[in-house]
C-alpha positions in Angstrom: -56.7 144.0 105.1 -59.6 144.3 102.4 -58.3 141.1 100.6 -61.9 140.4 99.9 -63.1 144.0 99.1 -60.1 144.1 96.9 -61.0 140.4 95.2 -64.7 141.6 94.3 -63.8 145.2 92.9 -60.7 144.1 91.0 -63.5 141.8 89.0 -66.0 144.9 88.4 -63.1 147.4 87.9 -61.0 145.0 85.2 -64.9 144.3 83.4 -65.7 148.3 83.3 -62.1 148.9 81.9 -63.1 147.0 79.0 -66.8 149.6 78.3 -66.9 152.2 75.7 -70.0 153.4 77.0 -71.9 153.2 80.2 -75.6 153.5 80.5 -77.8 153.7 83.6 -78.4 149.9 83.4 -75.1 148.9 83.4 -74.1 151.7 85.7 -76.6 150.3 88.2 -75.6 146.8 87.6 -71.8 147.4 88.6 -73.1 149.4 91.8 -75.0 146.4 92.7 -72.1 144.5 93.0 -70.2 146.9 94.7 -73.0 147.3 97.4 -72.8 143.4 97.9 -68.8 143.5 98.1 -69.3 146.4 100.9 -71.6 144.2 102.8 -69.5 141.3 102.5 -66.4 143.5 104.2 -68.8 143.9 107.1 -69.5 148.1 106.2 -72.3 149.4 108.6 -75.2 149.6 106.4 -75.5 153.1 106.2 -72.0 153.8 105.2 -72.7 151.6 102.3 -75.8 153.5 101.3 -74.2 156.8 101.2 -71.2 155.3 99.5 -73.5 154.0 96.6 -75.6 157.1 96.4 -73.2 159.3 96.0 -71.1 157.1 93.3 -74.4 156.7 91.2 -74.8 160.8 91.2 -71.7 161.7 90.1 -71.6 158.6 87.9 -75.0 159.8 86.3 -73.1 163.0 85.7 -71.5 165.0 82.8 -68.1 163.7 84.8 -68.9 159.8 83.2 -70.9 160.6 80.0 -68.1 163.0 78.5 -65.1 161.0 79.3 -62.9 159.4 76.7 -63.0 156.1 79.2 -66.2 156.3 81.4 -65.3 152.8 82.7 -61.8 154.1 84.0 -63.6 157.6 85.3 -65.6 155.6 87.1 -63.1 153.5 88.9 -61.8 157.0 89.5 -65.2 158.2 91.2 -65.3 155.0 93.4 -61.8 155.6 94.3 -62.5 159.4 95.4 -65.6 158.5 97.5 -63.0 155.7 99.2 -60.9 158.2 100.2 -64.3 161.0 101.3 -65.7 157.9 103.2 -62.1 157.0 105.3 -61.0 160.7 105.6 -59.7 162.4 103.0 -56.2 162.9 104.3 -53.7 161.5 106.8 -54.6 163.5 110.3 -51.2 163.4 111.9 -50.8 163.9 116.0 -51.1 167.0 117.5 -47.6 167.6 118.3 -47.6 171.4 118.1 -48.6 171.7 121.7 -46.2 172.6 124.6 -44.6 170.1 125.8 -44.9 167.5 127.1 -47.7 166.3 124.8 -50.3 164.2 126.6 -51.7 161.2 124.7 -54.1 159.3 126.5 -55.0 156.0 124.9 -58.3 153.7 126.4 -60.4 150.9 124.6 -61.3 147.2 125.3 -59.4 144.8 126.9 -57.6 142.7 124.1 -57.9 145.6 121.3 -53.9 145.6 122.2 -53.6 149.3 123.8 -50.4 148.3 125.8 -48.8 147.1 122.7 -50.2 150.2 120.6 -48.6 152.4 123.0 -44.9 151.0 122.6 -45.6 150.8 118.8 -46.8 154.4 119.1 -43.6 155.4 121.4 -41.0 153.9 119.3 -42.6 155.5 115.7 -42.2 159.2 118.0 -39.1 158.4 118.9 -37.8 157.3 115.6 -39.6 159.3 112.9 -40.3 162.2 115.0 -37.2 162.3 117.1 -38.9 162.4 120.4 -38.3 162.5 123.7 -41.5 159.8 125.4 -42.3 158.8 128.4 -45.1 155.9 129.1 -46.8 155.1 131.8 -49.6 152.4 133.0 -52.9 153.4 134.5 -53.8 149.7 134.7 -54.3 148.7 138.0 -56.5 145.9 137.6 -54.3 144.0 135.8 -50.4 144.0 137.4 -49.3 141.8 134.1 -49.9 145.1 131.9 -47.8 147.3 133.6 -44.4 144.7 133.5 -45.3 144.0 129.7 -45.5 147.8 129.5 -42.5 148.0 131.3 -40.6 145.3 129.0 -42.0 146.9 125.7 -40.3 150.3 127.0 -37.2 148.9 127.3 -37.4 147.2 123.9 -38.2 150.1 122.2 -35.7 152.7 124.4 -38.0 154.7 126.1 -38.7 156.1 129.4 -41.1 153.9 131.7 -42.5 155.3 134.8 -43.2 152.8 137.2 -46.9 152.6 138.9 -48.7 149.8 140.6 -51.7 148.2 141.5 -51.9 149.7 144.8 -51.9 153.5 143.3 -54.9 155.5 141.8 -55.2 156.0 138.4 -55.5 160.0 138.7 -52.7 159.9 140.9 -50.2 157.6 138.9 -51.1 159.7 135.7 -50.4 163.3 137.8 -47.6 161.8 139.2 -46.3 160.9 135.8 -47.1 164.2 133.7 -44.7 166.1 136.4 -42.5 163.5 136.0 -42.3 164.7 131.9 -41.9 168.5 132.8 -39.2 167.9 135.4 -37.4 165.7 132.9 -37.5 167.6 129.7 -39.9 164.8 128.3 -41.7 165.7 124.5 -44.1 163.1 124.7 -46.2 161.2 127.6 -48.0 158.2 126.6 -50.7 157.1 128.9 -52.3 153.6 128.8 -55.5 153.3 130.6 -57.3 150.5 132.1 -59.6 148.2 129.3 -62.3 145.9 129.9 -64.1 142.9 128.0 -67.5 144.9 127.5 -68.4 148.7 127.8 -69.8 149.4 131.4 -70.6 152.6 133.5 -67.5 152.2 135.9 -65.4 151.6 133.1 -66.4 154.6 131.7 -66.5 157.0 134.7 -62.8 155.9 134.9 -61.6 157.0 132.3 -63.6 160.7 132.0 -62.1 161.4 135.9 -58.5 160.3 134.0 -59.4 162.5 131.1 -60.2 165.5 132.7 -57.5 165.2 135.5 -54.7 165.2 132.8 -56.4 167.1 130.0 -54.2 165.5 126.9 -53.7 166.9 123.4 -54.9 163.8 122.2 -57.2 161.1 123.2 -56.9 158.0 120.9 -59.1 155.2 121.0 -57.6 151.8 120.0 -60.1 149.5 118.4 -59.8 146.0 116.7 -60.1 145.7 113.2 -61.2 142.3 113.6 -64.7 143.0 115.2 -65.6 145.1 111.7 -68.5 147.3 111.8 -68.6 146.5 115.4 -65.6 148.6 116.0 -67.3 151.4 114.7 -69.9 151.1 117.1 -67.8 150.8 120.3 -65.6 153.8 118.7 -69.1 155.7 118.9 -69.8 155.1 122.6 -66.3 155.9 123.4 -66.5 159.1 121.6 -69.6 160.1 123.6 -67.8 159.8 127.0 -64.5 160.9 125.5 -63.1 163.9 123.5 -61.7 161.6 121.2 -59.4 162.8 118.7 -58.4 159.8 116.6 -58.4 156.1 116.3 -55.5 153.3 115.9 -57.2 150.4 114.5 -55.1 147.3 115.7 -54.9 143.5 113.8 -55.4 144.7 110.0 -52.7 141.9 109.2 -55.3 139.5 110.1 -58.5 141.3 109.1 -59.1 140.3 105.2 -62.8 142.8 104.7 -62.1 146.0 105.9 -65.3 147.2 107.2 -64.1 148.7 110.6 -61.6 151.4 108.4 -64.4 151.8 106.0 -67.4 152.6 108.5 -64.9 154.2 111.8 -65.4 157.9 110.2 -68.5 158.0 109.2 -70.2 156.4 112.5 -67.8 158.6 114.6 -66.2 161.5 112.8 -63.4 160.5 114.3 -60.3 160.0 112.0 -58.3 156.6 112.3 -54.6 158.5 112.7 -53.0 154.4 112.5 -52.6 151.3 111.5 -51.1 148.1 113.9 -50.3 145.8 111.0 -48.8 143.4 113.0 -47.2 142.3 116.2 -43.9 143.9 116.0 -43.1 147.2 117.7 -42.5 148.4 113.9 -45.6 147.2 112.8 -47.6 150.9 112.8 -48.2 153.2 110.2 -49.8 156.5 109.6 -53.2 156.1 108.0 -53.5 157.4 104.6 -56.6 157.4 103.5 -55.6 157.5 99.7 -53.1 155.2 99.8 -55.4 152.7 101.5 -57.8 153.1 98.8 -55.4 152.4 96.1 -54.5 149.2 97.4 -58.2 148.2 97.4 -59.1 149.1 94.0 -55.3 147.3 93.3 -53.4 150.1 92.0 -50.7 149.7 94.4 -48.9 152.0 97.5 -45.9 153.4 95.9 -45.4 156.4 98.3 -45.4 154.3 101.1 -43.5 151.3 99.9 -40.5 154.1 98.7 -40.7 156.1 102.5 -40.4 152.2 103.7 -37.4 151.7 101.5 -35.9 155.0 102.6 -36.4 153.9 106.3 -35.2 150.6 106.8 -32.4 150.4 103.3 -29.0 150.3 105.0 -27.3 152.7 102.5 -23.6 151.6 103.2 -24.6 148.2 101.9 -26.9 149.6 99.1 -24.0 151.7 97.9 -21.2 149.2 98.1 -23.7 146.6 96.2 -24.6 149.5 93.5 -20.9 150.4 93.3 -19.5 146.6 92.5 -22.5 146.5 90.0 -21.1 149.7 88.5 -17.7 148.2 87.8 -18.8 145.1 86.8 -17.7 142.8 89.7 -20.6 139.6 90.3 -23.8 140.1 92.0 -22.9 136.8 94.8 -25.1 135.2 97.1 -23.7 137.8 100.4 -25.4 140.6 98.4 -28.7 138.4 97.9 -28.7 137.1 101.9 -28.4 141.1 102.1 -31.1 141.9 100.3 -33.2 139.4 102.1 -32.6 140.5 105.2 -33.3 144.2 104.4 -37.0 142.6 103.0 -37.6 141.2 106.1 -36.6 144.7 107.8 -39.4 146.3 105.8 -41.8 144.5 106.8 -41.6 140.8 104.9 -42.6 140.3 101.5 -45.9 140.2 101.7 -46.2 143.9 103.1 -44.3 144.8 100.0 -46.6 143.1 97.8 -49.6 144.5 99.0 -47.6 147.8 98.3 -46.8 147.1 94.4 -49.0 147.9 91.8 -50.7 145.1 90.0 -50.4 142.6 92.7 -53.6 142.6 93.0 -53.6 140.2 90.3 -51.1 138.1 91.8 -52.8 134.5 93.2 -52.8 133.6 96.5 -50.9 130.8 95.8 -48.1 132.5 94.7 -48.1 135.1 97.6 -48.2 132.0 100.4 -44.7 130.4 98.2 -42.9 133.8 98.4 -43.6 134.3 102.3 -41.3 135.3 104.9 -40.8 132.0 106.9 -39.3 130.9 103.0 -37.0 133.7 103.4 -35.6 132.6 106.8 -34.9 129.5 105.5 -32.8 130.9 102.5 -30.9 132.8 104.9 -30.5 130.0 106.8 -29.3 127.8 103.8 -26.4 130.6 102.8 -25.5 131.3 106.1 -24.4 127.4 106.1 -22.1 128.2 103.4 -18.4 129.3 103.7 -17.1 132.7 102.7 -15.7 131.2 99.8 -19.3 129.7 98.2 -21.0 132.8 99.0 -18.6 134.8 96.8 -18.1 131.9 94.2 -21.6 130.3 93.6 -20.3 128.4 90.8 -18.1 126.2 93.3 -21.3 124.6 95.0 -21.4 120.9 93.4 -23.1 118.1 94.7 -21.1 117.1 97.9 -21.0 121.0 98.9 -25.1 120.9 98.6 -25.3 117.9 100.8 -22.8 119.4 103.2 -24.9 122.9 103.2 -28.6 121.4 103.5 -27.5 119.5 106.5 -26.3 121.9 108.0 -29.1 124.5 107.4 -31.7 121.5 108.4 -33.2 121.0 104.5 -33.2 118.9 102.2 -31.0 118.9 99.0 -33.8 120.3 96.7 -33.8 123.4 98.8 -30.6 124.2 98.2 -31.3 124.0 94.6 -34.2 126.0 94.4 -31.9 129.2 96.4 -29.2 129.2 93.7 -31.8 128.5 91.0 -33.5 131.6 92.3 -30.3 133.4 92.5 -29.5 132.9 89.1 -32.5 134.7 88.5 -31.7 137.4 90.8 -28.0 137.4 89.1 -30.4 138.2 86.0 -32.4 140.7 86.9 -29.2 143.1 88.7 -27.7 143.1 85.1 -31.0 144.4 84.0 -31.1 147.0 86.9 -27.8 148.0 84.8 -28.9 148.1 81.6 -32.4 149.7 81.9 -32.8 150.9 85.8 -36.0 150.5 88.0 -38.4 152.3 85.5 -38.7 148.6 83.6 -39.4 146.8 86.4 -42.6 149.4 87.7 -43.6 148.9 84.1 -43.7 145.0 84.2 -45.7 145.3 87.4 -47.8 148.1 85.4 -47.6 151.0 87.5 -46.2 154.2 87.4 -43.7 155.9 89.6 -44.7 159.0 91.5 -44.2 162.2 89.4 -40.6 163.6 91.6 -39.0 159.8 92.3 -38.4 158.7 88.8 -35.3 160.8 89.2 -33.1 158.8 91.7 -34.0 155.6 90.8 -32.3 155.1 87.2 
């Protein structure tokens, strides 16, 4: 998301760096470009005129004129009014309430509800530690409640069984006493969609709302349809008391303008992010982190809770303990490290997440992508114990033996050990100088409070 946005400010941030003064003139110049990059990412018009108002005021200020770098405090101001315009803070779920928690979720038909809902009912159950219960209202459409039903069982939560015969009310009463008899935390309720807004539709879904009165009401829009999310957000929000917004497909959205215009149009906050199609692929929405990776500075916090989530630490301490007593880095520790990429998301999520990759070309971002990673896997796990712990043994009748077998040509196989070499490289400089080099190659910082653990 905001691959384009990102493109057009990196080019006005990187030339503003470079200013020892800024005047009105140029001042005005630079916001003209970033009103034509906001356009271009599809912000609703009056988002982007706020958004450039208020930038110029404070730019025109004492803030800009007395700084040592204006062109860097005014990166910063454009930064700060990225965060004002998308919410200031992450607004977490209301979870405080007595249990069981109802969360109602309702949008359009293909915005992917259902599959929000077991994204949203696997994160409660595995960052909060939650006991959830979910349950389909759908009654027009049979399919959704089995997929609902499948997606419960992949994730390992409770599923209570409605069908198309039933009312909606009545399966979503039905379901709620279900949670209180059961000693459930959380009931998640998905709710009929449609492919346009429409009276009935609506009616629906205010008898549901006031029936089973939930803590939270979340609307679940698609980041694709840009501003135009926004504006189906705001008619929602006039029939509903909605409480937040879980803006679905960002993986494939590259402008941004749905995150960028949702809480301004609405006032509603957007509480997540679907960011792909897995049932992992959801994460709280933080409004400063997002706006770091647009203006390219990175998502440290977020790629270190990521590590701290999906890092198998048995493995990570063996690996850090044979480092420690000098025993070889081989190529079972890289196929490990691989894998754990893949678990935290692929490398491209962890791109997006370091600073200065914004700088990065594209072309190097599509060679380093995960369906290259599966096939490295794929290569070393066509390798016998022995060659994964001895690299050096692989000659040429060993390559031929292991391509074929892995499905690639030879030249593959040479590209994985050349690229493990490299790896083999880098390890002993994890030794020698820790994690703080590496942040600095990639020119960011480390939070203040995580340099600590990570020499």
């Amino acid at each position: 998301m905001f691959d384009n946005l990102s493109d057009r400010l990196d080019g006005i941030t990187r030339r503003l760096r470079g200013q020892g003064r800024l005047t009105e003139q140029n001042i005005s110049d630079t916001l003209r470009e970033v009103r034509m990059a906001l356009l271009e990412a599809d912000v609703a018009l009056p988002v982007v005129r706020e958004f450039v108002k208020e930038v110029k005021e404070r730019a025109l200020g004492e803030e800009v004129a007395k700084s040592l770098t204006p062109g860097q405090a005014l990166i910063k101001i454009v930064h700060n009014e990225l965060v004002r315009v998308m919410g200031e803070a992450n607004d977490e779920l209301n979870l405080q309430a007595r249990p069981p928690v109802v969360v109602m979720v309702a949008g359009l038909q293909g915005a992917g509800k259902t599959t929000s809902v077991a994204k949203l009912a696997r994160w409660l159950k595995e960052r909060k530690n939650k006991k959830v219960l979910v349950v389909s209202c759908d009654v027009y459409r049979p399919a959704a409640i089995e997929q609902l039903k499948t997606l419960a069982a992949s994730v390992g939560v409770d599923f209570f069984p409605s069908s198309a015969d039933d009312a909606p009310v009545q399966i979503a009463t039905a379901a709620r006493e279900h949670t209180q008899k059961n000693f459930h935390d959380v009931l998640l309720v998905d709710t009929a969609g449609r492919m346009h807004v429409d009276a009935e539709m609506m009616d629906e879904v205010k008898q549901l709302n006031a029936a089973i009165e939930p803590v939270e009401t979340l609307f679940v829009v698609d980041a694709m349809t840009g501003q135009d999310a926004a504006n189906t957000a705001r008619v929602f929000d006039e029939a509903l008391p909605l409480t937040g917004v879980i803006l679905t497909k960002t993986d494939g959205d590259a402008r941004g303008g749905a995150a960028l215009s949702i809480r301004h149009i609405t006032g509603k906050p957007i509480k997540f992010l679907g960011v792909g199609e897995k049932t992992t692929a959801l994460e709280p929405f933080h409004p400063d982190r997002v706006a770091s990776r647009v203006l390219g500075m990175g998502d440290v916090l977020s790629l270190v809770e990521e590590v701290e989530r999906s890092i198998d630490k048995d493995k990570a301490e063996k690996l850090a303990s044979k480092l420690k007593k000098g025993s070889g880095f081989d190529l079972e520790d890289f196929r490990d490290q691989m894998q754990q990429i893949t678990k935290m998301g692929g490398l491209g999520s962890l791109m997006d997440k370091l600073p200065g990759m914004g700088n990065v070309s594209e072309q190097l971002k599509d060679r380093v992508n995960d369906k290259e990673v599966r096939r490295q896997v794929a290569i070393i796990d066509s390798m016998t114990p022995h060659e994964r712990r001895k690299p050096d043994s692989i000659n040429g009748s060993r390559k031929r033996r292991i391509a074929g077998g892995a499905g690639v040509p030879v030249q593959e196989v040479n590209r994985l050990l050349k690229q493990f070499k490299q790896m083999q490289k880098m390890m002993k400089q994890f030794k020698k100088g820790g994690m703080r080099k590496m942040m600095r190659q990639f020119g960011g910082n480390l939070p203040p409070g995580l340099g600590g653990g990570l020499r």
